[in-house]
C-alpha positions as CSV (number, residue, x, y, z in Angstrom):
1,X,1.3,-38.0,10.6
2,X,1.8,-35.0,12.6
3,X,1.5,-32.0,10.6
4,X,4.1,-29.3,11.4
5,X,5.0,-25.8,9.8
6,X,6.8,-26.3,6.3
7,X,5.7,-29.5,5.4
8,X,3.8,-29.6,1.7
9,X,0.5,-32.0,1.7
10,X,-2.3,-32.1,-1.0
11,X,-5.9,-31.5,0.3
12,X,-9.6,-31.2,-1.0
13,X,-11.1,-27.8,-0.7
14,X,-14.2,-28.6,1.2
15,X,-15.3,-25.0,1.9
16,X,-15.0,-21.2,0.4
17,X,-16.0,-18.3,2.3
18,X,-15.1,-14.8,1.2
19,X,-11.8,-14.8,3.0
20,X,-10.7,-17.9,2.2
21,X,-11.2,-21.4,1.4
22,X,-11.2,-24.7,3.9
23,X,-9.0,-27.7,3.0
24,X,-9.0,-31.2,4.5
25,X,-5.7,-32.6,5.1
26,X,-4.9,-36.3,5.8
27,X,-7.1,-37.6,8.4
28,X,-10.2,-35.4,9.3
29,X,-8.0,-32.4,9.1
30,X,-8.9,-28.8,8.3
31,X,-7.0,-25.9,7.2
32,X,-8.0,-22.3,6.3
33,X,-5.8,-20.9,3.3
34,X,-6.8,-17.0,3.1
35,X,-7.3,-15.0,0.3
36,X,-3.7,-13.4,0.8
37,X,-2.4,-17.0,0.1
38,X,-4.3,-18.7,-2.7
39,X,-2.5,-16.4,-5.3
40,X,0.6,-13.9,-6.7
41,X,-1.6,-11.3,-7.7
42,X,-5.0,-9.9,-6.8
43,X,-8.0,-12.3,-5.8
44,X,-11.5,-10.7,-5.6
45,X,-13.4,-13.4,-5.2
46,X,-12.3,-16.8,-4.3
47,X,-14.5,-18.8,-6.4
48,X,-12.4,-17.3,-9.8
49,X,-9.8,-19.3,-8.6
50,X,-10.6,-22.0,-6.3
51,X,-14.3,-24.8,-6.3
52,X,-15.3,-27.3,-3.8
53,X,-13.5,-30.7,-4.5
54,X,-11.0,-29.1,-6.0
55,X,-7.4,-30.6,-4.7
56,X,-4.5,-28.7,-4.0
57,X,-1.3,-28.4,-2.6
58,X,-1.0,-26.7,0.4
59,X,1.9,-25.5,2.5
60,X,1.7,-25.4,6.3
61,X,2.3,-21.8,7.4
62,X,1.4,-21.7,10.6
63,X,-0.3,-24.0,13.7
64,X,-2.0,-22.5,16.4
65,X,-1.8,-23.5,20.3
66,X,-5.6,-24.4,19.5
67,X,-5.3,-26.4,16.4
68,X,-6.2,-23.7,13.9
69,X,-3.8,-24.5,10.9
70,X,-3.2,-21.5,8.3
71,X,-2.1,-23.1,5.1
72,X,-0.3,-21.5,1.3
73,X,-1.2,-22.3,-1.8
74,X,1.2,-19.5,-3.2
75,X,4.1,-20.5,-1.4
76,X,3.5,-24.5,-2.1
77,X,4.3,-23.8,-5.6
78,X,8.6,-23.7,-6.6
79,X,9.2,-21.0,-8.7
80,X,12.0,-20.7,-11.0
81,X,14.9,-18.8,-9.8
82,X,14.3,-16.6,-13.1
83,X,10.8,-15.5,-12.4
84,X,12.0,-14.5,-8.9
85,X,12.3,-10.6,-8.9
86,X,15.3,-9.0,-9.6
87,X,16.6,-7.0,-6.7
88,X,16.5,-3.5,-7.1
89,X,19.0,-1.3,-8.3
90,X,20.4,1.9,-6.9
91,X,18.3,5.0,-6.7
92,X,19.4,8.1,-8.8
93,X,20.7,10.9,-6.5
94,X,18.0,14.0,-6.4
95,X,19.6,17.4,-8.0
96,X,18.2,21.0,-7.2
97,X,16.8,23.2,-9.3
98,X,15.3,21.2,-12.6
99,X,11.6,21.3,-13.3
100,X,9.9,20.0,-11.2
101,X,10.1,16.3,-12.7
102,X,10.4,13.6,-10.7
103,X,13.9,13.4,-9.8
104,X,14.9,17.1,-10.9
105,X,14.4,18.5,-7.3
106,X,11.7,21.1,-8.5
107,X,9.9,20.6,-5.6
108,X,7.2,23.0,-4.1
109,X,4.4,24.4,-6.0
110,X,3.8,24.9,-9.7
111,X,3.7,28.5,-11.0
112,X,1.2,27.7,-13.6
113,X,-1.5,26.6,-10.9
114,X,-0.6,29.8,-8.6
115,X,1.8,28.5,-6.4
116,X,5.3,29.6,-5.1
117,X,8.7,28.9,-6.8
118,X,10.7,26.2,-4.7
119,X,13.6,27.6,-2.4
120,X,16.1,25.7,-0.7
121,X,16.7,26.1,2.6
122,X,20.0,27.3,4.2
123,X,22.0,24.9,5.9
124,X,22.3,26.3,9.1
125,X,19.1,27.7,9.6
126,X,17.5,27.9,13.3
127,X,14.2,26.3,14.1
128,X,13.0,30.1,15.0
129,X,13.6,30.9,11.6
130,X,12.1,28.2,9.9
131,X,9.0,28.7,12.0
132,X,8.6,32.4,11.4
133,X,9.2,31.9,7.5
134,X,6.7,29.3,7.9
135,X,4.1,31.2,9.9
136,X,4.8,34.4,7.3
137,X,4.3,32.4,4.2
138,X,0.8,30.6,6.3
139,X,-0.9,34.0,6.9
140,X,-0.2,35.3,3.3
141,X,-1.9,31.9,2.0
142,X,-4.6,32.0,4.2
143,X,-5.3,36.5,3.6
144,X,-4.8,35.6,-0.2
145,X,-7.8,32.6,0.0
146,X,-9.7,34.3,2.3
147,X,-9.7,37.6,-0.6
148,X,-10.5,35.3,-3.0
149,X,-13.2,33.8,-1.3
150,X,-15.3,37.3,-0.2
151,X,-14.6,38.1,-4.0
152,X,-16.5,35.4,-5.0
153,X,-19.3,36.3,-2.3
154,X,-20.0,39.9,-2.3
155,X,-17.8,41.0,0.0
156,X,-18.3,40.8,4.0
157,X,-21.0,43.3,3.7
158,X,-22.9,41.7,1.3
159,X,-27.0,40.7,1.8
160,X,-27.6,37.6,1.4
161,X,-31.0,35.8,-0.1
């Protein structure tokens, strides 16, 4: 039997590495399934969920020009149409102003930490004027960290030990 992508066998796990575990097919046959394919959620370590002898079913994913065949156990398994996940709904529109939760458009930095109130930008601002607000609002940042910085050590004049 020629084994082609999509088709569902059952196999004997004859090997586990770290990423993955070897299965023999029908005749002589070998298939890697990863560690991306052997479960829904997270796998560690292989051996939690899979032991040498173990049979499976397997789905073909994938045959290489030089006989490597990459096999699913996830996918060879039918789940219900109501454990499928539910498409997502619409996102709520952002707002300005608010404060600062997650969709009330607060934005920027917190006051209570030291930072700046958020200000929307103008509509028809030019990139010149962006980049000079920006480059005015960098250099009082950086004079403001560098003050508190040669607070800290003394000052530039300070000897140090």
């Amino acid at each position: 039997m020629a084994i082609e992508v999509g088709t569902k066998l059952e196999g004997k796990v004859t090997g586990i590495t770290h990423f993955g575990a070897f299965v023999d097919l029908s005749g002589g046959v070998t298939g890697l399934v990863h560690i991306s394919e052997i479960a829904d959620n997270y796998v560690k370590d292989v051996n939690d969920h899979l032991k040498i002898n173990d049979v499976v079913t397997v789905k073909v994913i994938n045959v290489d020009k030089d006989g490597k065949i990459g096999l699913s156990i996830k996918q060879a398994v039918d789940k219900p149409a109501s454990e499928a996940r539910p498409p997502r709904g619409p996102r709520p529109e952002r707002t300005g102003g608010g404060n600062g939760d997650r969709f009330g458009g607060g934005g920027g930095f917190n006051r209570e930490r030291g930072g700046r109130p958020f200000k929307p930008a103008a509509s028809k601002t030019s990139f010149e004027d962006k980049m000079s607000r920006f480059l005015k609002d960098s250099e009082e940042r950086i004079s403001s960290i560098k003050k508190h910085t040669e607070s800290k050590r003394g000052g530039r004049g300070a000897k140090r030990m």
